[in-house]
C-alpha positions, -999 to +999 in steps of 0.1 A: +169-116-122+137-093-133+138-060-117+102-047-095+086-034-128+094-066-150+081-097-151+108-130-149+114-150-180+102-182-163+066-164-163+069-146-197+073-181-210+045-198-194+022-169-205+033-174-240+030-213-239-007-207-229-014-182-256-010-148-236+010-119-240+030-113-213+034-077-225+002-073-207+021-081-175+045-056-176+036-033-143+032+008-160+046+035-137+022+057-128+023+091-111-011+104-092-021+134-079-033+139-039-051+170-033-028+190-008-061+185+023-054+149+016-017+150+018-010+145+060-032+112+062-015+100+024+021+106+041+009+092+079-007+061+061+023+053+048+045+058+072+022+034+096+026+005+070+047-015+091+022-016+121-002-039+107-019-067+126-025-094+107-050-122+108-045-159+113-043-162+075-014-131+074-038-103+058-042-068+073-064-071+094-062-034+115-041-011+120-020-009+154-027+029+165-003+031+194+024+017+175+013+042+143+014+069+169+049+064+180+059+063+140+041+093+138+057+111+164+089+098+152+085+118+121+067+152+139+034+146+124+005+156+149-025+134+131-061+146+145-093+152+134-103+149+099-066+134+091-072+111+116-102+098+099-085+099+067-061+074+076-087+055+094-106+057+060-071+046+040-070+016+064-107+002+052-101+003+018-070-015+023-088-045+043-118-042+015-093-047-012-076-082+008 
């Protein structure tokens, strides 16, 4: 069984049988820096991951805030203002990208 960063044999096969390299499926780790003013919304974003609504076809569709909030609260983070917006911000790009 292929680990999170590997791709299974079954698919390394295929790729080859069609002509690919499926070295170029193999998933890099990559470390990123968030500016420290970012940093609150980055951590509340993620802890509000599991408070999506979804759509009829299961994508993100919007965040739930009143669930989010209760995470939030959960963990002691007080998200207002500009963090706020930052998640709100976070959330877009992630229906954008769907």
């Amino acid at each position: 069984m292929a680990g999170e960063n590997q791709t299974s044999k079954e698919v390394c096969d295929d790729i080859a049988f069609f002509g690919g390299d499926p070295k170029q499926m193999e998933q890099e780790e990559t470390d990123f820096f968030i500016h420290p003013d970012n940093w609150l919304a980055f951590v509340a974003f993620n802890a509000a991951q599991t408070q999506w609504v979804l759509d009829n076809k299961g994508r993100k569709f919007a965040l739930n805030y009143q669930n989010a909030e209760i995470a939030w609260q959960k963990l002691n983070m007080n998200v207002e203002g500009d963090d706020f917006r930052k998640v709100q911000h976070l959330e877009r790009c992630v229906r954008e990208s769907v």
